[in-house]
N, C-alpha and C positions, 0 to 999 in steps of 0.2 A: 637403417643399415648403412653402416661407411662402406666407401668403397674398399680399403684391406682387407674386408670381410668375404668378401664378394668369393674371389678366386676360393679361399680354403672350405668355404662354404659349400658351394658348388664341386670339388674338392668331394667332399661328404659324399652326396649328394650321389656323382657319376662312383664311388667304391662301392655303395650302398646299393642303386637298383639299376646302372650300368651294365650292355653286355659288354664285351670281351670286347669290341671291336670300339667302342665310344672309350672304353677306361684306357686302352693303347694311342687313340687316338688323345684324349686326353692327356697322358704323360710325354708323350710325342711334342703336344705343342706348350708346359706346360712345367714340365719335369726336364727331360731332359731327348733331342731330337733321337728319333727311332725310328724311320721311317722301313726298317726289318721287320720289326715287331707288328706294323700298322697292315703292312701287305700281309706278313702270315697268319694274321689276325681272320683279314678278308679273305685270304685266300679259300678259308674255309664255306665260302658258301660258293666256290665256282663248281658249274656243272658239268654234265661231259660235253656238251653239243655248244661248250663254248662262253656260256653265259652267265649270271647267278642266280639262284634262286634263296631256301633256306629262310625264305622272310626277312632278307635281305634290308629291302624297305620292308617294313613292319604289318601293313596294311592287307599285304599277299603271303600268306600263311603258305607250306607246302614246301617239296622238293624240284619244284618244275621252274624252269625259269623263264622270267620276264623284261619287257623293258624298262620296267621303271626300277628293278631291282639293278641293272645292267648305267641306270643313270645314277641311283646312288654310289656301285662301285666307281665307277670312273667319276665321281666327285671325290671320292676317297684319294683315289691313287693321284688326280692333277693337286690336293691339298698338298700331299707328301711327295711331290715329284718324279713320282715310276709310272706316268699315261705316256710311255714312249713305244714306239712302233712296234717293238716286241710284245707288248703287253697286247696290242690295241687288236692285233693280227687274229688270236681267236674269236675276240670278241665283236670284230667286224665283220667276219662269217657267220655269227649268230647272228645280228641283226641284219644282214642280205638275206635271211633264209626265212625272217620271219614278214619284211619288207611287203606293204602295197605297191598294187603296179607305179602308183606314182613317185616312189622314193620316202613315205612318210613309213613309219612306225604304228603300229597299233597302240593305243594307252594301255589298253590290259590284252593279253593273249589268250586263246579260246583254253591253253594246255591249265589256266587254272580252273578247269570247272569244276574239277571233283572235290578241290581243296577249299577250304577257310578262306574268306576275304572280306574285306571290308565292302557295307553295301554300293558304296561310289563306287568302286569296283566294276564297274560297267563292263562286260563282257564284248570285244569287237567282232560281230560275225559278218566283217569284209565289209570294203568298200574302198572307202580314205583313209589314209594318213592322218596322225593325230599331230599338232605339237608338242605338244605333251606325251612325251618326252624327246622327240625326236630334236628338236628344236635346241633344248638344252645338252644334249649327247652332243648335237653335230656344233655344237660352239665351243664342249670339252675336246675334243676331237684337234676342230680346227685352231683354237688358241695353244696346242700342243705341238701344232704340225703333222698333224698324223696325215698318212696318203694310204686312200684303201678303195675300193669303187665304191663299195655301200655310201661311201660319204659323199664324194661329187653328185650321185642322185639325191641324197638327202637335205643337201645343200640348197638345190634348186627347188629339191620341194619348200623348203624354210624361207624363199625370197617369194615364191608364190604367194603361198598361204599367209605370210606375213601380210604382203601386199594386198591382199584380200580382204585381211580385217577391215570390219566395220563397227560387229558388237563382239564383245570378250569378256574376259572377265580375269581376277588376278592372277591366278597361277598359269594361265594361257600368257597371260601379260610376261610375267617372270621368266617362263621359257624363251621366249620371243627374245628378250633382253639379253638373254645367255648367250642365245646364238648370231646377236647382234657386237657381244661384244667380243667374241671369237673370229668369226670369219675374216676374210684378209681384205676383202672391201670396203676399205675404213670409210670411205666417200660414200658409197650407197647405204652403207652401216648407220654412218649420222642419220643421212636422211630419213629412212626408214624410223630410226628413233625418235627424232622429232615430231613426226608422225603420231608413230604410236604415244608416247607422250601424252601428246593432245587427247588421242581416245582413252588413255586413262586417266588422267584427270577431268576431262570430260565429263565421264561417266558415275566420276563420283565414289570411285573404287578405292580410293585411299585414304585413311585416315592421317590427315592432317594436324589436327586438332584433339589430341586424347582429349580433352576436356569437353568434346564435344559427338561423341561418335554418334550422337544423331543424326549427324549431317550423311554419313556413310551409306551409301546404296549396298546391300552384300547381294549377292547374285543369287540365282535360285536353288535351292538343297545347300547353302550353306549354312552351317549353323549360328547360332544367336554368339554374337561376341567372336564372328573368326573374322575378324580386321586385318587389313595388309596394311601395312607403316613404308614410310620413303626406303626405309633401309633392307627392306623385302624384297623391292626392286632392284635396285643399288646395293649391292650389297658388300663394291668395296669401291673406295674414293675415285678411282678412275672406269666407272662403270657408264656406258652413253645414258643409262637413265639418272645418272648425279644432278645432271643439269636441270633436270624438271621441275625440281625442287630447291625452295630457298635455303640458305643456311637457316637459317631462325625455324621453318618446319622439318628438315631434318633433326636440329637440334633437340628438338621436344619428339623428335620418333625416337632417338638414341636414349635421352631420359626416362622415355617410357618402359623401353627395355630394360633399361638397366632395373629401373624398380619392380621391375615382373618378376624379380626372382622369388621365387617362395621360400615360405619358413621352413621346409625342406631340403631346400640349398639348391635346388634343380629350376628352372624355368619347364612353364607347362604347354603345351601345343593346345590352341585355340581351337580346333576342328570337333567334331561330333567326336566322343570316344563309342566305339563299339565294341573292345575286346578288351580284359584290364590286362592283358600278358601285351600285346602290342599297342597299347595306353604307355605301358610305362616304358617299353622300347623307346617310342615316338621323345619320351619328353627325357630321355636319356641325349637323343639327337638335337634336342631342341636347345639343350643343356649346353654341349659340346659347340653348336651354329652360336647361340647367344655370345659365347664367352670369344668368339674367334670374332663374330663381327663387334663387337666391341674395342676388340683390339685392332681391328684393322682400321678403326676411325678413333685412336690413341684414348680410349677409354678406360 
């Protein structure tokens, strides 16, 4: 497949099994800027108590909302540039309300029990704070300039629990990363990264080498082939986790992407499928993330 191909393809691909919010975002970065289109798109899955639900992220089926739906929309709005204080103002009442004592976020919230989810889906009934998602929220938050209290608590959970790490695994890693390249402590930002770094490469958590993913430790319940690449981390050239990696192993993560696309024109998400209506959500997102991170490293 030439690269010309790539875009009209994919193209297909997001008209074909695309919702409504991937195919705006799609002509947005692609057709032609929209960023009207992009918010009313999203608009439709806010709740009343502030937050999204709607299967938002695909994974949590249902009307009730969550924070990891609450992290997809505020990855939407910082793409398209409307995560400014008006926006941020409900939806920082929704997560103070859902909040552990310590400032962290729950990963999934008890309001989905009666609905559809995916089995990782792990239900929090109290305790700690997760990074996941909180982590990645308070780095959209903070590389936006938002000011709200939810976030100063959230914040200091995020330096904690970073600081805490020992063992992890990659999508803890990725959060971690968000909120490292967000907050305004660029000095303790490095450091923390340098850090972390070391523990994930460390641990064996990234595939370095497509030609070799035997080398890859995958953590536990993940499934067969869900590999995390340099650009997972990193996932745009001024990222603190750039550094970790050389040019020459990034390069061969960026061609591996690029060749993942399918005869279908879409790229497909790696993880366990459990539901084929949020299978093909997932690889609608995966479709839309491939083609943006390719272009933000001149692909």
């Amino acid at each position: 497949m030439s690269d010309t191909d790539r875009l009209p393809r994919a193209a297909q691909f997001i008209w074909r099994r695309g919702r409504l919010l991937e195919q705006r975002l799609f002509a947005h970065h692609w057709l032609a800027p929209d960023p009207d289109g992009v918010a009313a798109a999203l608009a439709a899955y806010v709740t009343p108590d502030g937050g999204y639900g709607y299967a938002l992220e695909p994974d949590g089926r249902g009307p009730v909302s969550q924070p990891l739906h609450v992290d997809l929309a505020l990855t939407v709005l910082d793409e398209i540039g409307r995560l400014d204080q008006a926006a941020a103002e409900p939806i920082g009442a929704y997560l103070a309300s859902i909040s552990h004592p310590d400032g962290g976020l729950p990963a999934v919230h008890p309001s989905i029990r009666d609905y559809p989810k995916a089995p990782w889906w792990a239900i929090d009934e109290g305790g700690a704070g997760s990074l996941i998602p909180t982590a990645h929220i308070a780095g959209l938050l903070c590389r936006n300039g938002i000011q709200h209290p939810w976030l100063s608590r959230a914040v200091e959970f995020c330096w904690s629990a970073i600081d805490a790490l020992t063992r992890t695994h990659p999508y803890e890693v990725a959060n971690a990363v968000s909120f490292l390249d967000g907050v305004a402590d660029r000095v303790r930002a490095a450091k923390a990264a340098a850090r972390l770094g070391e523990l994930a490469l460390g641990s064996g958590m990234v595939l370095l080498d497509p030609d070799h993913p035997e080398r890859v430790t995958l953590a536990p319940g993940y499934a067969e082939g869900e590999f995390h690449l340099p650009y997972d981390f990193a996932p745009t050239p001024d990222s603190v986790a750039r550094p970790w990696f050389t040019d020459a192993d990034f390069a061969k993560g960026l061609d591996f992407l690029a060749a993942e696309q399918q005869e279908d024109g879409g790229w497909h998400v790696r993880f366990a499928r459990w539901d084929a209506t949020a299978h093909t959500e997932w690889n609608g997102i995966a479709t839309v993330r491939a083609l943006t991170t390719l272009a933000r490293y001149d692909r």
